[in-house]
C-alpha positions in Angstrom: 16.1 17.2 -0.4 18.0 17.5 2.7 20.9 19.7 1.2 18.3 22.2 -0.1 16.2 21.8 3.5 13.2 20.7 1.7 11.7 18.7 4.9 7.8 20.2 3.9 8.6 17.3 1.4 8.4 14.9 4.5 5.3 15.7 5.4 3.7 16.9 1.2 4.2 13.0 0.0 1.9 11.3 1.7 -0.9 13.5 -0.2 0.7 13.4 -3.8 -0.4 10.1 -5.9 0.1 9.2 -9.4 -2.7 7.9 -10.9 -6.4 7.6 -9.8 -5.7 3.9 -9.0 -3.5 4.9 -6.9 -5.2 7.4 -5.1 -8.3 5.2 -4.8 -6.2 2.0 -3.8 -4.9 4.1 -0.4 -8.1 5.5 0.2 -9.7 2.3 0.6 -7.0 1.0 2.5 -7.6 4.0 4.8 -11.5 3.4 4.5 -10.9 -0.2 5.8 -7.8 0.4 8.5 -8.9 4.0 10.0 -12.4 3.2 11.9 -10.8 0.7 14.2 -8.1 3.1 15.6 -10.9 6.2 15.3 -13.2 4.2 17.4 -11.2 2.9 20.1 -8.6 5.7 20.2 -9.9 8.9 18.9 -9.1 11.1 16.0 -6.2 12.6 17.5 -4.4 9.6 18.2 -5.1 8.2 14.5 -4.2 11.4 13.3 -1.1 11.6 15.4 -0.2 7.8 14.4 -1.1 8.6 10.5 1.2 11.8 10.2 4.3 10.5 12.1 4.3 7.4 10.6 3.9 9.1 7.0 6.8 11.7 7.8 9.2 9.3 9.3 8.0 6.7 6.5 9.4 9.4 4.1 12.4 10.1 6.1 13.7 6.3 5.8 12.5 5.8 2.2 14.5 9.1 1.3 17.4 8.3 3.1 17.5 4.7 0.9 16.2 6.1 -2.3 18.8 7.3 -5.0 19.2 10.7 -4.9 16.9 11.6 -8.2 14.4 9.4 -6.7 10.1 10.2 -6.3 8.8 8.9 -3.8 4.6 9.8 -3.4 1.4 8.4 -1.9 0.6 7.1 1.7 1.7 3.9 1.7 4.0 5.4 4.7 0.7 6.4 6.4 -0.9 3.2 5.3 2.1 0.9 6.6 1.7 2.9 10.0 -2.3 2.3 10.6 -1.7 -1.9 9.4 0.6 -1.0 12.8 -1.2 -0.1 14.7 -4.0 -2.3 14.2 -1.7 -5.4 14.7 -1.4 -3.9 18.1 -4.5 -4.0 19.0 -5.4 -7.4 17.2 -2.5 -8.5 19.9 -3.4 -6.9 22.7 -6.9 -8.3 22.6 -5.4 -11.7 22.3 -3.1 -11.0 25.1 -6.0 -9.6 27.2 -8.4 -12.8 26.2 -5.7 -15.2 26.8 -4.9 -14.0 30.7 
């Protein structure tokens, strides 16, 4: 991928899925994860937050996969928005607690 200068792969991954399960596994996730960040952030910041954590994600996984290796789905995205909701869960406890 990089010695060809296929980066669009970056970014193409996260919407590529194997299988309905799959696909309907990281929707749901998304489904139960997005509406917290949407709410108190906006869409721009849960899209920003969904897309650089899904293209740098990639990145890392392609720089540790073997080079014939697939790597699809969001789980990048996905890993990103549990993030990013951790964040919040500990700033609210932060917050409460002072």
């Amino acid at each position: 991928m990089y010695e060809n200068k296929e980066f669009y792969r970056l970014f193409m991954a996260q919407f590529l899925h194997g299988h309905f399960s799959h696909i309907f596994g990281n929707s749901l996730a998304i489904f139960i994860l997005a509406p917290s960040i949407e709410h108190g952030y906006g869409w721009l910041h849960l899209t920003i937050i969904y897309l650089g954590a899904g293209v740098s994600g990639n990145a890392l996984s392609n720089l540790t996969l073997h080079p014939d290796g697939v790597s699809i789905g969001a789980s990048t995205s996905i890993f990103g928005l549990m993030g990013k909701n951790l964040f919040i869960i500990l700033q609210f406890l932060l917050l409460k607690a002072f």
